[in-house]
N, C-alpha and C positions, 0 to 999 in steps of 0.2 A: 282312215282308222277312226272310231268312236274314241273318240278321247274324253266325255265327258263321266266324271266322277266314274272312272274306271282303276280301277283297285287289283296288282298285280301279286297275287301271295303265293299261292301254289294250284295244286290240281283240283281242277272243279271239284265237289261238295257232289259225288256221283258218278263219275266217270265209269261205273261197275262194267268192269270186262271191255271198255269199250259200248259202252250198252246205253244208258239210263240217265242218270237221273240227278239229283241234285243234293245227291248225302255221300259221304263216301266210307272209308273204313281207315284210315290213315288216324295216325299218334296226334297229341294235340299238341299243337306246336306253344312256345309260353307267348303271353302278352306283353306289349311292350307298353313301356308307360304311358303312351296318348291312348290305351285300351285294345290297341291295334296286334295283329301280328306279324310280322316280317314280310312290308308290304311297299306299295312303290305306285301314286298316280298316275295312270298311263298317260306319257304325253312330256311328264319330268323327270329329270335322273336323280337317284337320290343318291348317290355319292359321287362328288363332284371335284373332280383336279384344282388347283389354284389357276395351274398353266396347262392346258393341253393343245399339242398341237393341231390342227386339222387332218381328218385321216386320207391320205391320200388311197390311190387307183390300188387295184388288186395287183400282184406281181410278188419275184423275188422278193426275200429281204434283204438284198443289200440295195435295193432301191429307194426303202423306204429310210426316212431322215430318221436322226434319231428323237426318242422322247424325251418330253424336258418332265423332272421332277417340282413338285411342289416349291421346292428352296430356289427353281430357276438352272438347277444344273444339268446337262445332258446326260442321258442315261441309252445304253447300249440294250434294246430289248433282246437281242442277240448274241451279244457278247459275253465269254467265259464267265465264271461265275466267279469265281478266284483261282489265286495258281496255285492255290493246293486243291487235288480232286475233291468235290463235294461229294457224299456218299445221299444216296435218296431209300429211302425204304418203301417199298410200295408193297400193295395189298389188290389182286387184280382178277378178275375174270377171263375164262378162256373160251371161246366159240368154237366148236364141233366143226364148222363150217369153213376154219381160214386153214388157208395152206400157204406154204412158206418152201423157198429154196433147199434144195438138199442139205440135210447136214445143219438147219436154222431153226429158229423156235422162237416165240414172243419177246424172250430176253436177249437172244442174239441172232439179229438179222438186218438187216441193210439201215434200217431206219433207227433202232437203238443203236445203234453203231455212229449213225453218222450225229445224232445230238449230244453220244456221249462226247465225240468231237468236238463240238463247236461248243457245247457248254460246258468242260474240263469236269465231268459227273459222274458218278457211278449208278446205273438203278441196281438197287437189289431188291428180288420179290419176297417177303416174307412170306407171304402166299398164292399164292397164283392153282383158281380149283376150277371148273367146270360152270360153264353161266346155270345150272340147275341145280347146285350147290353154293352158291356167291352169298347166296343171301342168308344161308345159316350160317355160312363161314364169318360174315361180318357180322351176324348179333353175337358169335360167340368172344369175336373179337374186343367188341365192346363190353358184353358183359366181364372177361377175365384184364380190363381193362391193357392189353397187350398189343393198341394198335400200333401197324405200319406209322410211316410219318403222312403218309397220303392214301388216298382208298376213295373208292364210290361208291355212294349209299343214299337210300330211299330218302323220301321227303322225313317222313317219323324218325325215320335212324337220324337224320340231322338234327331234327328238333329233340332227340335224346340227348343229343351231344353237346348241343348248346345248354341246354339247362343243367348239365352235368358239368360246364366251363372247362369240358374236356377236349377242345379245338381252339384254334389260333383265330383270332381275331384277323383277316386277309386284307384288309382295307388299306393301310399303307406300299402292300406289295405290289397287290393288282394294280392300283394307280401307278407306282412309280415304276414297274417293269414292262405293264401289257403295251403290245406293240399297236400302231397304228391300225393294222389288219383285225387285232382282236378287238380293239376299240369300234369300231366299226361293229362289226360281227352284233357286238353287245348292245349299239346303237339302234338297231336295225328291230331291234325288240319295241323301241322308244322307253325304254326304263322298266321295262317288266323283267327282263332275265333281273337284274341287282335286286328291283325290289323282294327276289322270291328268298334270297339270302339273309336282306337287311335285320338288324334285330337291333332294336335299340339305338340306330343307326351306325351299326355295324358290320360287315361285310363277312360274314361266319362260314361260307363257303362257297365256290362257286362251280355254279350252274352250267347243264351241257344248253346247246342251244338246235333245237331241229328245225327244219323249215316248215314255212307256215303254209305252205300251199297243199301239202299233205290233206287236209279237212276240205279241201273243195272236191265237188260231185259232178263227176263226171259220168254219162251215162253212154254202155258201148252196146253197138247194135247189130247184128249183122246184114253190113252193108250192099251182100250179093243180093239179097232177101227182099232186101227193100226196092233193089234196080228191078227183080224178077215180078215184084207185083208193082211195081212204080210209084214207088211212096216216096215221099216227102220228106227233109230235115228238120225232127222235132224240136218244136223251142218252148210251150208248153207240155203239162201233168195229161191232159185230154192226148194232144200230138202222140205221147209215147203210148198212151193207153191203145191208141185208135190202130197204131203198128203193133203191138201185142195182139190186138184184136184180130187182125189182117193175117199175124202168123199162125194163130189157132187154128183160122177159119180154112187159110188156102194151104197150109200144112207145107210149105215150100221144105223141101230135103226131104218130106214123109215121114217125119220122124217127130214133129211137135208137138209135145205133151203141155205146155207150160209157158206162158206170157212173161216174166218177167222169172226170174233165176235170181232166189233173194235165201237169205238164212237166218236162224233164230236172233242173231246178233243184226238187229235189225237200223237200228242207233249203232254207232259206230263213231264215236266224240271226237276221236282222232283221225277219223278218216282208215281206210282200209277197201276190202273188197265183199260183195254180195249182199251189201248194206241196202236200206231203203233212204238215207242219210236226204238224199235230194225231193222225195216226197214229203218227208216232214217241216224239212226248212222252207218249201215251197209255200207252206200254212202257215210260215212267221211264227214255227214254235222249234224252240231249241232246249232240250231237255238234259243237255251237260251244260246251261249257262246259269249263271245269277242274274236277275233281270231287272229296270227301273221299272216301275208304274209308275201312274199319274199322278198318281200322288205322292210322291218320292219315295216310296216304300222301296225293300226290295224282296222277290220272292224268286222260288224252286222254279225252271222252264217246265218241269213235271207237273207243277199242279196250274198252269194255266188252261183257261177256256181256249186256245190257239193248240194246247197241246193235244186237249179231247176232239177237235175237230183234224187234227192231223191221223189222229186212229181213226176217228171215223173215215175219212178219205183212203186208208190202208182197208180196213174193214170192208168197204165198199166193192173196192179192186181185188178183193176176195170173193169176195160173193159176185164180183160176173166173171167171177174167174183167170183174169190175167194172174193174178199170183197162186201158186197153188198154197191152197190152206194149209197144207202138211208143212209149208215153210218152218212155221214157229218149232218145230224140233230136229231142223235139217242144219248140219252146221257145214261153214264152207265146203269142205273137201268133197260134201254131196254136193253141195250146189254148184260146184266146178266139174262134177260128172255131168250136171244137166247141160251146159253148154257145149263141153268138148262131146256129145254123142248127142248134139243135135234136138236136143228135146225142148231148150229154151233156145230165143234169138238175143235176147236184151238182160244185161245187167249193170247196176252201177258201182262204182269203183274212185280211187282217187286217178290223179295223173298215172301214177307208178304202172296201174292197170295196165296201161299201152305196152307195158316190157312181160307182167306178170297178172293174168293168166293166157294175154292176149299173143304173145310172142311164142308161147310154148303150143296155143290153140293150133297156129299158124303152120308150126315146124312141119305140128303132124297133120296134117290135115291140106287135101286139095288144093293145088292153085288157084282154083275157083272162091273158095271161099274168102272171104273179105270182111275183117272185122272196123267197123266208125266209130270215130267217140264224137259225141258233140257236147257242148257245157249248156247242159237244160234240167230240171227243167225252169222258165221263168214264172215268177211269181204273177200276181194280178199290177201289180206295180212296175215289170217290165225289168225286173233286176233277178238275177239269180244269187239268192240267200245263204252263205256260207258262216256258220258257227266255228269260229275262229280256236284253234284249238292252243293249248299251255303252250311256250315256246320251251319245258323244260320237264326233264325228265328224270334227271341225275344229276348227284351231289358230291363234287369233290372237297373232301373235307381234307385238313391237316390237323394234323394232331400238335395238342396243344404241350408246349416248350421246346419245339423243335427251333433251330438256328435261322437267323436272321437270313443265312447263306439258303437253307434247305428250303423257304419260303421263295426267294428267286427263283431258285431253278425249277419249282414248281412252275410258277408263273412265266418264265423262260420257254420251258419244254409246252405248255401249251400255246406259246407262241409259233412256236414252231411248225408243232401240231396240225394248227388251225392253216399255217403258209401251206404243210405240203399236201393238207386235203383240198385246197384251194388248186392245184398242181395236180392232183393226184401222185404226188410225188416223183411229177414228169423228168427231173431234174437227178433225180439220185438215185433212179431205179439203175441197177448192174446193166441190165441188158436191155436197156431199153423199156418200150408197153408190156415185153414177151416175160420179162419180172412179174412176180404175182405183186399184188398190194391190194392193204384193207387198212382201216385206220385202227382195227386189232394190233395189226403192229405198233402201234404208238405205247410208250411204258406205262402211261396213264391213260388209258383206253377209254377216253370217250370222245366224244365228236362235235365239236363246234360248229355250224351253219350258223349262214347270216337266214334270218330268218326268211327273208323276202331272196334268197340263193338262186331257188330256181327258177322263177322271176326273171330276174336279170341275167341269168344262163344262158337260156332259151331265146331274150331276145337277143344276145348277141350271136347266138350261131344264127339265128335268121338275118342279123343286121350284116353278119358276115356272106349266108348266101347273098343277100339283093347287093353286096359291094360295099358297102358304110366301112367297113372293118376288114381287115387280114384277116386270116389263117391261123398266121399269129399269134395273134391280139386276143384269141382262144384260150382260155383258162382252163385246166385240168380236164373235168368232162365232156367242156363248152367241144374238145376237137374229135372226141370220140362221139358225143352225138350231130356235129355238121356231117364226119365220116358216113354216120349209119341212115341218118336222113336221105343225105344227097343221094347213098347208095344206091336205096330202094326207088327212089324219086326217078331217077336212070336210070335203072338197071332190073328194077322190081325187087320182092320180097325174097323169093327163094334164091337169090344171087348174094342177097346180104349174106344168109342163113351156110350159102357155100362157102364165102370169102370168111369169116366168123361167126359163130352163134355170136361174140358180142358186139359184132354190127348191128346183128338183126333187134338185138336185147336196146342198143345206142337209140334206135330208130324208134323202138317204144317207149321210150322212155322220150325224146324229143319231140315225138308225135302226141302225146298227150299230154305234157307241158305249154306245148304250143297252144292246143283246143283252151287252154287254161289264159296263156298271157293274151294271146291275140282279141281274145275280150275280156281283157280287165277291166272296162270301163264301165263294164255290164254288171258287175259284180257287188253284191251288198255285205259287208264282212261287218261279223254281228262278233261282239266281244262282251265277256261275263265281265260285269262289274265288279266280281270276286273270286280269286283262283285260287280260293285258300281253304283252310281247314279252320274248324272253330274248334272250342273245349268240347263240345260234346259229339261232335262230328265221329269219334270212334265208337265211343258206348253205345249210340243210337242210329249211326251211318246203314248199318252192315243189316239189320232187323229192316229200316223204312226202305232201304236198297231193293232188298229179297220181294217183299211186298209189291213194291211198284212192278218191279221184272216179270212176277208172276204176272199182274194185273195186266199190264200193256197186253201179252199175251195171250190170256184168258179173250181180253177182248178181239183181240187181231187173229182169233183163232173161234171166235162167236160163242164161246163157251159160258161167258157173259155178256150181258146188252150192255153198249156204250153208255146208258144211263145210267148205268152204275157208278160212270166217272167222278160223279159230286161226291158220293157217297165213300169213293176212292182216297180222294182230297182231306176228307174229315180225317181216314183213317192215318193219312199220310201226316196231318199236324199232331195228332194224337198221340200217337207212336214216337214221336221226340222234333217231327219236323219243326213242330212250332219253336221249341227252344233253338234250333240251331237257325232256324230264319231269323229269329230277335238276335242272335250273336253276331248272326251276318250284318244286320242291320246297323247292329250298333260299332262293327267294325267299319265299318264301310263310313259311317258319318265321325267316326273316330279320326279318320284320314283325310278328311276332306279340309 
């Protein structure tokens, strides 16, 4: 990890759609008295136990010891909350997508049921609306100041809330309840999930945590294709260009319109699918980071000289035509026609790719056909360049004067949370795997990864094929993807797809984690010096955003000459970039 003078506050200065650039549109969060704002050096934890214990192996909780508090006294992360029922009031979103036992529903089904258990609690939802109404429900919430005791909200809605001193300060809770597991979890960031909360050093809400291996690029190819003209496993930008080239030319399926299968959303910060994400980091330019120069300055990934030579390289692969230029206004769901009907061979994608669109390609489609992923391409330095994405996304806040009681079992129940997504809630599903589960069922619906999760996932079901490990020794999804691996590996694809579609879904998803961990070593993980918002980040974000999104495009579409790029750059400090690079600046040296 880059640990130096690395500053953990919120979501890149740009992140647009998944897209761009280095402004973003987000509330301004307030300043803390060293000029900072709600921030955390990567590498240090800024809120620190007196006593903690060390956090032991993944597992049950009743394996895990208990924690000691500040004063030295043991504390039960699991244990009742008191013996009178605590009441919780929550504030929650609902997913179109989860499904639940007959007769069950987010408030009552196997998983609230069994926490109201074990922590003597009540949830009650004050509101519980549709995830495409969440977000007017909670400014309305805030504005008629009527909140739940607990709820999830945006990075701006938080920093509303704190400067309004209309939430709980969490700092003595989180330390003295979170369990060993969640400790860990939080860990695993190295001090960026707390720093995104801290304000003044104060712990004002706490952060969901997603994995980090999400933003690594993976490029998938189709592997019958390549046996049929007898090509080679790419590891350079040239390698995949030269097999684009080769499927134009020799037309394998008869059906090849198209070298690479790519979408207007071309940058993708977060990682995702039909992105170009591995040809630009490939040019040591990352356009959702805060960057050092040589001078210790710091500036926008957008307006570097690395980032006009990353268009030009896209540019280029346009004009001999591996990409087709019509990309810039094709948005996924076109660019997943191109492959399932044969027109493109190659697109890149995160891990996840290997289950989604790669598994559904597979269902319908030939035994013959055969989709590879390999981690390329590599740089001139022999490392493959991954722009490390926020570990955080969402904000559980409380509301401020709620009970010393309601603050635990907050902190309680994401204890919990966090054990039986680690599980998959292997342990308390009614009927076994044949129980549905999603971590929607949790009362407070969000989701804790250790960042570096599927990482160590992945190598334990391998550690478990070669013998190192049980069966066992398998954690939550670790034994549903040995199951879908091994399946395919013996038995092939369409045996998985018979036995369950989420075998076949397990084997994608562990097949393109693997192309991931099995070369870690290979990998160059690039982190923004600043993940945060400044004061003028919203007034000026949303205007220098638009601008650059067009312009990338203009150029990656030849509508403009790449030499317009300087002329781009003027526009881009003009427009307000310059003030928010000086905020950036003088945050960042504010922290150090």
């Amino acid at each position: 990890m880059q640990k130096k003078r690395v500053i953990s506050i919120l979501l890149s200065l740009g992140l647009l759609a998944g897209a761009l650039s280095g402004c973003g549109n987000d509330s301004n969060p307030s300043l803390n008295e060293d000029g900072s704002t709600g921030g955390a050096v990567v590498g240090k934890t800024p809120i620190v136990a007196e006593s903690e214990p060390e956090s032991k192996a993944e597992g049950a909780q009743e394996e895990q010891e208990p924690v000691v508090d500040a004063q030295g006294e043991a504390v039960d992360p699991y244990g009742p909350v008191s013996d009178e029922v605590t009441v919780v009031h929550v504030g929650r979103a609902e997913s179109a997508n989860v499904t639940y036992e007959e007769g069950e529903d987010s408030l009552n089904n196997y998983v609230t049921r069994y926490l109201q258990e074990q922590l003597n609690v009540e949830y009650v939802y004050d509101f519980s609306v549709p995830d495409e109404t969440y977000g007017t429900k909670v400014a309305m919430s805030i504005a008629s100041g009527e909140m739940p005791d607990v709820m999830n909200v945006n990075y701006s809605q938080m920093v509303q809330l704190v400067n309004a001193d209309a939430v709980e300060d969490m700092t003595d809770a989180f330390l003295t309840y979170r369990s060993p597991g969640l400790k860990q979890c939080f860990d695993s960031t190295n001090g960026i999930a707390e720093g995104l909360v801290t304000f003044n050093g104060k712990m004002m809400a706490i952060p969901d945590i997603q994995p980090g291996m999400d933003t690594t690029s993976l490029v998938y190819i189709r592997g019958d294709w390549m046996d049929e003209l007898g090509l080679d496993a790419p590891e350079t930008l040239d390698d995949i260009i030269d097999i684009a080239k080769a499927f134009l030319e020799k037309n394998p399926g008869g059906n090849v319109t198209d070298g690479i299968a790519a979408s207007k959303d071309f940058h993708q910060a977060n990682g995702g699918c039909f992105h170009l994400n591995g040809v630009v980091w490939s040019q040591d330019a990352y356009p959702g980071l805060w960057l050092e120069q040589e001078d210790g300055t710091y500036v926008s990934g957008a307006t570097t000289p690395e980032m006009k030579n990353a268009l030009g390289v896209i540019r280029n692969m346009v004009e001999e035509g591996v990409i087709d230029p019509a990309f810039v206004v094709r948005d996924g769901d076109q660019a997943l026609e191109m492959v399932s009907t044969g027109q493109a061979g190659i697109f890149f994608g995160s891990w996840w790719s290997g289950q989604w669109p790669v598994v559904s390609l597979l269902e319908n489609a030939d035994d013959s056909v055969r989709w590879d992923c390999f981690l390329a391409p590599f740089s001139k330095e022999g490392k493959v360049n991954v722009q490390k994405k926020n570990p955080a996304t969402t904000y559980i806040v409380v509301k401020k004067g709620v009970s010393e009681e309601v603050k635990e079992a907050i902190v309680k129940t994401i204890n919990y949370q966090y054990d039986l997504d680690q599980e998959q809630a292997w342990d308390i599903r009614p009927n076994g795997m044949d129980s549905p589960f999603s971590w929607h069922y949790y009362p407070i619906n969000v989701l804790h990864c250790d960042y570096d999760a599927k990482e160590k996932q992945i190598q334990a079901v391998m550690d478990c094929i070669d013998g190192k490990i049980e069966f066992d020794d398998l954690s939550g999804d670790g034994k549903t993807w040995y199951n879908g691996y091994t399946t395919v590996e013996k038995d092939g694809f369409r045996k998985a797809v018979e036995t369950n579609i989420s075998t076949a879904n397990a084997w994608g998803w562990a097949r393109g984690a693997w192309a991931v961990q099995s070369q870690a070593d290979k990998m160059n993980d690039k982190y923004s010096v600043y993940y945060g918002q400044t004061p003028s980040s919203e007034e000026l974000g949303g205007q220098i955003g638009t601008m650059q999104s067009e312009f990338f495009l203009q150029v990656l579409s030849g509508e403009v000459p790449l030499d317009d790029f300087d002329d781009y750059v003027e526009r881009w400090y003009e427009q307000g970039g310059q003030t928010i690079t000086d905020e950036v600046n003088e945050a960042v040296r504010a922290a150090q």
